[in-house]
N, C-alpha and C positions, 0 to 999 in steps of 0.2 A: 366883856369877858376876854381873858387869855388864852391862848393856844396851852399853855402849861396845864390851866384849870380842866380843859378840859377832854385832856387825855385821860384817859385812865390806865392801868396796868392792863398788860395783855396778855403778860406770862403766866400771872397764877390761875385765870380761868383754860386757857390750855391745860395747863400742869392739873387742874382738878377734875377737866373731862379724860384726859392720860391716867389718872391714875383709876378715875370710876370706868375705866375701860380695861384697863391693866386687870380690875379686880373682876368685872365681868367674864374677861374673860378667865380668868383662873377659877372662878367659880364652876365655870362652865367643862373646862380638865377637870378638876376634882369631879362632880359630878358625872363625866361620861366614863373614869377611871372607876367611878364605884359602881357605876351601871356593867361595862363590860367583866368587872369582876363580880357580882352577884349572879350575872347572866351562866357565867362559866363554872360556876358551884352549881346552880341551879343543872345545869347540859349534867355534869358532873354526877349528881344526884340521878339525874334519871337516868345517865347509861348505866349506874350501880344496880337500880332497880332492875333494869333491864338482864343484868347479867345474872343478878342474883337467882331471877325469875329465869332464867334458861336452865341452871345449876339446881333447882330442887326436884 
């Protein structure tokens, strides 16, 4: 065998754990963006309750 045959490429298995990381992690913002924002409707919600329940 050859030294040629038996290289193989080494940039697109980088390039494919970069990019399933890339998206990991953007998954992982979106999801803690929709977390702290359901979180803060929710807080929201209950001081409502809260006040309404002071006001009757």
């Amino acid at each position: 065998m050859s030294d040629e045959t038996a290289e193989r490429p080494k940039g697109k298995k980088k390039t494919k754990a970069r990019d399933r990381d890339s998206w990991i992690e953007r998954g992982v913002m979106i999801r803690a963006g929709i977390y702290i924002f359901g979180t803060h409707i929710i807080a929201g919600w209950v001081m409502l309750l809260f006040y309404l329940g002071q006001h009757k």
